[in-house]
C-alpha positions as a Markdown table, in Angstrom:
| # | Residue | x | y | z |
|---|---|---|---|---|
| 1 | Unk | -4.5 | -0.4 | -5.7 |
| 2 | Unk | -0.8 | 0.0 | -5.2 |
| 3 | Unk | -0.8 | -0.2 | -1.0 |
| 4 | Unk | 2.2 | 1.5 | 0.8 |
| 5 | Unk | 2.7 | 2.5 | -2.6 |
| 6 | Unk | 6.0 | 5.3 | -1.8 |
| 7 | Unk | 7.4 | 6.7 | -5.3 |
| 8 | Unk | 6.3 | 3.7 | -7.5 |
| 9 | Unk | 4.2 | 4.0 | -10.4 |
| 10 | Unk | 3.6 | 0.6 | -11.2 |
| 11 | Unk | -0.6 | 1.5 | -11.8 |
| 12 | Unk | 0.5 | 3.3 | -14.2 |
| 13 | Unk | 3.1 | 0.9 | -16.0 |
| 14 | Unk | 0.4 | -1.8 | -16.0 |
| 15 | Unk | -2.5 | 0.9 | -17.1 |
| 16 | Unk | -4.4 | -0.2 | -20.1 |
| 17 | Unk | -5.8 | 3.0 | -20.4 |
| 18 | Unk | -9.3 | 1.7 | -18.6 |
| 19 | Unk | -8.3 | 1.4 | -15.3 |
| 20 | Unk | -8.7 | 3.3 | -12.1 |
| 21 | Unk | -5.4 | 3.5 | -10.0 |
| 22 | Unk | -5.3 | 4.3 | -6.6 |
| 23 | Unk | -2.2 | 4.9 | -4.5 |
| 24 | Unk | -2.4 | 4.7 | -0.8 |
| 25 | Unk | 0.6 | 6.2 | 2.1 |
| 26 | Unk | 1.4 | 8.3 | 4.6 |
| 27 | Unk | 0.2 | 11.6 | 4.2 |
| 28 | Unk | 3.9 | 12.7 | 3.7 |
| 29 | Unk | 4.6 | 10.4 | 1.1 |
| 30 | Unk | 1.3 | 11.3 | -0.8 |
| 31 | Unk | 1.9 | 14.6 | -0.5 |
| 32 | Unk | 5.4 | 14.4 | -2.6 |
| 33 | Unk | 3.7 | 11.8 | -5.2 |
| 34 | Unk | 0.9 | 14.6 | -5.6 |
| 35 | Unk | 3.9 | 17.5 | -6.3 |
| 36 | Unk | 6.2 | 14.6 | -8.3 |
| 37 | Unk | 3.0 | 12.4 | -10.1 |
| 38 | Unk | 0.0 | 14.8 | -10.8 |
| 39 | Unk | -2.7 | 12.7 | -11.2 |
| 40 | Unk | -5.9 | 12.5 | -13.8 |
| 41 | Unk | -9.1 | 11.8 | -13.0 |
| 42 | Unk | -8.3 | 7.3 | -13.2 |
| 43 | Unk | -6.0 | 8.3 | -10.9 |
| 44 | Unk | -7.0 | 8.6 | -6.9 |
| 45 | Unk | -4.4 | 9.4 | -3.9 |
| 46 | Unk | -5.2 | 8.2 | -0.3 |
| 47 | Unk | -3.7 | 9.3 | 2.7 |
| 48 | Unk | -3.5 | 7.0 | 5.2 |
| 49 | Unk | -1.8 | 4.7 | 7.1 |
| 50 | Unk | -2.4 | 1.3 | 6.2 |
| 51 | Unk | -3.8 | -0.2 | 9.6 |
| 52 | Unk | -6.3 | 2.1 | 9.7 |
| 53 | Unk | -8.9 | 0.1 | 7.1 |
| 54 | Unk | -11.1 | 3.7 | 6.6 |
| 55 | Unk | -9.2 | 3.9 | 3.3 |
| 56 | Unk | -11.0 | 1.1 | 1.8 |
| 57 | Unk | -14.8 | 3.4 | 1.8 |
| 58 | Unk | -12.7 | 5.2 | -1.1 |
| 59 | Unk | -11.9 | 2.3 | -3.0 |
| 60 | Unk | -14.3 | 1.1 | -5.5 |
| 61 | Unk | -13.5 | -2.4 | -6.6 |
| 62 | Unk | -17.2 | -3.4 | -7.7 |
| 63 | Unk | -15.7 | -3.8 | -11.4 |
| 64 | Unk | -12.7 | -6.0 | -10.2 |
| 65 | Unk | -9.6 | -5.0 | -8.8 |
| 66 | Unk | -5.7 | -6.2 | -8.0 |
| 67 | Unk | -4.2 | -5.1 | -4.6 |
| 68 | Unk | -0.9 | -4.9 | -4.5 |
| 69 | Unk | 1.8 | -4.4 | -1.7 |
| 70 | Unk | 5.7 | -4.5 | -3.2 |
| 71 | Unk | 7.9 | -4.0 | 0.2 |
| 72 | Unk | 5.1 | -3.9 | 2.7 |
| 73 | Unk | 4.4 | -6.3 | 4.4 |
| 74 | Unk | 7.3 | -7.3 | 6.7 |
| 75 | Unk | 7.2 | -3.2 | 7.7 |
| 76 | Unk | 4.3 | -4.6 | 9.3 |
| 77 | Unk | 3.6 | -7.0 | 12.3 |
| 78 | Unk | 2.3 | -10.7 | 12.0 |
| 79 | Unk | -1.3 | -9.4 | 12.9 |
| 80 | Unk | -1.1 | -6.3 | 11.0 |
| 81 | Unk | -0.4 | -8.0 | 8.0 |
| 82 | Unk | -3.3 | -10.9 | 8.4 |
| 83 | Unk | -6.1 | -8.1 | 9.6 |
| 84 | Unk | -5.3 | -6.0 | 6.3 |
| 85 | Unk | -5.7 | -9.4 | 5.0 |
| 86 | Unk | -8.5 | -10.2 | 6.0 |
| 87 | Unk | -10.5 | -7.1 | 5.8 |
| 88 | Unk | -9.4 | -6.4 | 2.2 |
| 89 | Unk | -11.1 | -10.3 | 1.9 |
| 90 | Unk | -14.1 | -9.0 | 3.9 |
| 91 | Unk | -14.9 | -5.8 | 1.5 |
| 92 | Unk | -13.7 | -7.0 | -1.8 |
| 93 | Unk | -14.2 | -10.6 | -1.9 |
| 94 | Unk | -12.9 | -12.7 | -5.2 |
| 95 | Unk | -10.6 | -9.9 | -5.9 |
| 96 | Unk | -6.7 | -10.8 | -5.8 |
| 97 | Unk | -4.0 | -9.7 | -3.5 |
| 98 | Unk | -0.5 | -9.6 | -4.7 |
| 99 | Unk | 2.5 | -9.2 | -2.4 |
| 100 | Unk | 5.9 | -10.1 | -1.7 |
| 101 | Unk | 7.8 | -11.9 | 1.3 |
| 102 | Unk | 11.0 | -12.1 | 2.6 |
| 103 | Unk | 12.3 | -15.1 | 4.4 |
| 104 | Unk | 14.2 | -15.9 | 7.4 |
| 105 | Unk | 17.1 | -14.6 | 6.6 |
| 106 | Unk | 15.6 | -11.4 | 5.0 |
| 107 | Unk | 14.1 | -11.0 | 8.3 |
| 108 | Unk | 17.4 | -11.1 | 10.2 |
| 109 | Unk | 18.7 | -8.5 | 7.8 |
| 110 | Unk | 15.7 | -6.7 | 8.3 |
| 111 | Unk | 16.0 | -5.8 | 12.0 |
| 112 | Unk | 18.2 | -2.8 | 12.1 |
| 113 | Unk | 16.1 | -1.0 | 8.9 |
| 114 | Unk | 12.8 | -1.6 | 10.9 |
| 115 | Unk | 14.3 | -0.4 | 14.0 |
| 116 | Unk | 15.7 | 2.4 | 12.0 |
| 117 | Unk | 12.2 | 3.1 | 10.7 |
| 118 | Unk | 10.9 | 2.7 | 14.0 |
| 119 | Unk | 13.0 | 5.1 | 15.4 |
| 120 | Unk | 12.8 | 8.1 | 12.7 |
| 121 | Unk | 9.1 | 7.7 | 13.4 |
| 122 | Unk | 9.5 | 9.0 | 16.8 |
| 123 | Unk | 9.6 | 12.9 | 18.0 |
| 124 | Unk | 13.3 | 14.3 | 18.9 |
């Protein structure tokens, strides 16, 4: 499950050719993987936002499963980040989460990009 998963195709690099790959977004970004990636029928795209856990009812992790968020988390608040967390704890327990962090002074240099993010997210 490649979470906030933009352009990457690292499902796909990691595929041994048994797996079932899902990609979740935006509905904007999903919508250019779908034109750019087409996928087959291992392959499932989700579009959603990340905070809103109805996603999960698509995902089926009853034979295992590895979540993974490259670049995600500090887009995300404190308590967004432990409630995705949590819930993904909740609905797939002993599966594995794998993410990345960025320190304190990647957070510093941080603050204008999320701002900028913030920003483009608004109506002109």
């Amino acid at each position: 499950m490649n979470m906030g998963c933009g352009l990457d195709q690292t499902g796909r690099a990691c595929d041994n050719g048994r797996c079932k790959l899902y990609n979740v977004d935006m509905p904007d970004v999903i919508n250019m993987r779908e034109q750019l990636f087409p996928t087959d029928w291992r392959e499932t795209d989700i579009k959603s936002n990340l905070n809103d856990h109805a996603w999960m009812e698509q995902v089926d992790g009853s034979d295992g499963a590895v979540f993974f968020a490259a670049g995600v988390f500090h887009y995300l608040t404190t308590w967004q980040a432990r409630t995705l967390a949590c819930e993904l704890a909740r609905r797939f327990p002993g599966r594995r989460l794998v993410f990345n962090t960025i320190g304190r002074l990647g957070k510093l240099l941080m603050r204008p990009l999320r701002r900028d993010v913030r920003d483009a997210r608004q109506p002109h």
